[in-house]
C-alpha positions in Angstrom: -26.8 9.7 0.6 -24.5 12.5 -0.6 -21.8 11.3 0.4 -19.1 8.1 1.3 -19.4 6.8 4.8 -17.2 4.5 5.8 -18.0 2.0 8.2 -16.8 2.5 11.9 -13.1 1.0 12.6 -14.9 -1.2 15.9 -17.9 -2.2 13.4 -15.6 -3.5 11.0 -13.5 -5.9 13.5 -16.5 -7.1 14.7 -18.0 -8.0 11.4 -14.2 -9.5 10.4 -14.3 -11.8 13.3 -17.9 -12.8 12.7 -17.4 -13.7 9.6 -17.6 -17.6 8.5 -14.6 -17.9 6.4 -13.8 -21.8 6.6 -15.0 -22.8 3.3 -12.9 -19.9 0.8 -9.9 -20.5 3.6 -10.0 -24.2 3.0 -10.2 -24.2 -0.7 -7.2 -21.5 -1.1 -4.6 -23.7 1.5 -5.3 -26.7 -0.5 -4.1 -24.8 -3.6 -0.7 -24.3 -1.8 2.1 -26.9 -2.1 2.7 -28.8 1.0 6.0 -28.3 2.6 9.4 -27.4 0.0 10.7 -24.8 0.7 10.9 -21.1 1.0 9.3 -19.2 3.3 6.2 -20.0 5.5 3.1 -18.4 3.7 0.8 -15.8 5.4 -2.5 -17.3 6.5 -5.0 -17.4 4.2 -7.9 -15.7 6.4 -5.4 -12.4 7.1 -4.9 -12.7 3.3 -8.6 -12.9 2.7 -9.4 -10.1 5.4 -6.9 -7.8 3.8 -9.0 -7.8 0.6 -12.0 -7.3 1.9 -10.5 -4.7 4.1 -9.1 -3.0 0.6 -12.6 -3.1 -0.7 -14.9 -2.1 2.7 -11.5 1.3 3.2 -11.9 1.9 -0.5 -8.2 1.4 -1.0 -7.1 2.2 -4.9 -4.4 -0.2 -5.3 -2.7 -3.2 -3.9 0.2 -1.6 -3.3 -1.6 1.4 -1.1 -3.3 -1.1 0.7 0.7 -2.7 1.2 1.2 0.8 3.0 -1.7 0.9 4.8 -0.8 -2.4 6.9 2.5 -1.6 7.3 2.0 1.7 8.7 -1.4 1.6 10.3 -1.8 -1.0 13.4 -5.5 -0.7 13.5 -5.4 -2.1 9.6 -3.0 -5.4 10.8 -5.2 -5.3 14.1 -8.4 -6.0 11.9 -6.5 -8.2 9.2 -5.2 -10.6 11.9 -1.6 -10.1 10.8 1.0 -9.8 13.3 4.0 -6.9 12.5 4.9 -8.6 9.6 3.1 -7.8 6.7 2.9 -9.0 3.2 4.1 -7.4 0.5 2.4 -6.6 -3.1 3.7 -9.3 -5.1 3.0 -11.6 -2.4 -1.0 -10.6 -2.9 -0.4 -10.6 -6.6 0.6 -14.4 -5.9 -2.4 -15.0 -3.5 -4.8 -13.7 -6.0 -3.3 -15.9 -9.0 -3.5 -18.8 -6.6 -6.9 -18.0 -5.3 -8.2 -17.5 -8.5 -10.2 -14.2 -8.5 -13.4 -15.6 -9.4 -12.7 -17.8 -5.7 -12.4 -14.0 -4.2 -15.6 -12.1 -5.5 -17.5 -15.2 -4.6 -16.0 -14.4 -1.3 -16.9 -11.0 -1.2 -20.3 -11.7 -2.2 -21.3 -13.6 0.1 -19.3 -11.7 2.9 -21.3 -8.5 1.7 -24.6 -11.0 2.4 -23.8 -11.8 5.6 -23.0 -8.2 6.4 -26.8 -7.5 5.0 -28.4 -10.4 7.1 -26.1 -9.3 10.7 -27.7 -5.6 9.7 -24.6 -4.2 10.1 -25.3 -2.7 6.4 -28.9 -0.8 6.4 -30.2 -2.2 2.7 -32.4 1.0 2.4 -28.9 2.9 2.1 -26.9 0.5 0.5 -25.6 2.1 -3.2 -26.9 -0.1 -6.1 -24.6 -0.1 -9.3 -25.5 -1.0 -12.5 -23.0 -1.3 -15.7 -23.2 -1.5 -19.8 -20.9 -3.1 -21.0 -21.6 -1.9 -24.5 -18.8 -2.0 -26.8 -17.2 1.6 -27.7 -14.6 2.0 -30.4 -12.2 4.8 -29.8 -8.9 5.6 -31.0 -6.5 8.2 -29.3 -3.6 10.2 -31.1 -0.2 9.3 -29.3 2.8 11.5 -30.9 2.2 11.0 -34.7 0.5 7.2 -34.8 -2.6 6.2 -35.4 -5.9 8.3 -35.9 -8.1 10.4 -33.9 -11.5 9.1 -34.0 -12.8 10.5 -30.3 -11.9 13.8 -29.0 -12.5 12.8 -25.5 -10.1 9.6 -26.1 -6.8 11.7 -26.5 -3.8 10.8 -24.2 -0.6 11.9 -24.0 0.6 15.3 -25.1 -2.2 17.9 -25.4 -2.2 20.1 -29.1 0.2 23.6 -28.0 -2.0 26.7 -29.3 
């Protein structure tokens, strides 16, 4: 694989309607407050779908992936939002309230059911692994602190 494929736009709505979602959806509405007031919330399934969305489109930030919906039909298409769209502190909220453990549990187990539908090929899929050793490093910034790591400098590079 040399390579990022991305999954086909049709492929992905029909694995985002597929998907069973009723459990994570019911446990994140019964952390918001019934009634008060302010305004409506988004639904918690669009909220989900956007995330997942941000993950399957390799979307950097939250705030690109804010863009994205607002500009892109397709994207609010396949989120189930209508043409309002949330904003990035409203996800920042979401993913406070959902707690973010809640959300890669979800994504687990969405990435499962994409292996077991076959609309991911296991024999392609990319397998990461991390270590999480610890590495001290200090970086010079102006005149502070010490230089320990060449390759850990920030900030202004040395003039010749």
């Amino acid at each position: 694989m040399d390579k990022f494929l991305r999954l086909p736009l049709d492929t992905l709505k029909l694995l985002f309607s597929n998907m069973d979602l009723s459990l994570t959806v019911s446990l994140v509405e019964a952390k918001y407050a019934k009634g008060g007031r302010g305004k409506p919330p988004f639904p918690a399934r669009s909220m989900l779908l956007a995330l997942m969305f941000m993950r399957f489109e390799a979307v950097p930030s939250v705030r690109k992936l804010c863009r994205k919906l607002e500009r892109r039909q397709y994207a609010r298409d396949i989120c189930e939002f209508d043409d309002k769209t949330p904003k990035h502190n409203t996800f920042s909220l979401f993913i406070t309230r959902a707690e973010p453990e809640t959300i890669e549990k979800l994504l687990d187990d969405f990435r499962g059911q994409a292996f077991m539908m076959g609309i991911i090929d296991a024999s392609e899929a990319v397998m990461v692994c991390t270590d999480s050793t610890f590495m001290k490093a200090y970086s010079r910034r102006g005149r502070k602190g010490g230089l320990s790591d060449r390759g850990a400098r920030v900030g202004r590079a040395d003039k010749a």
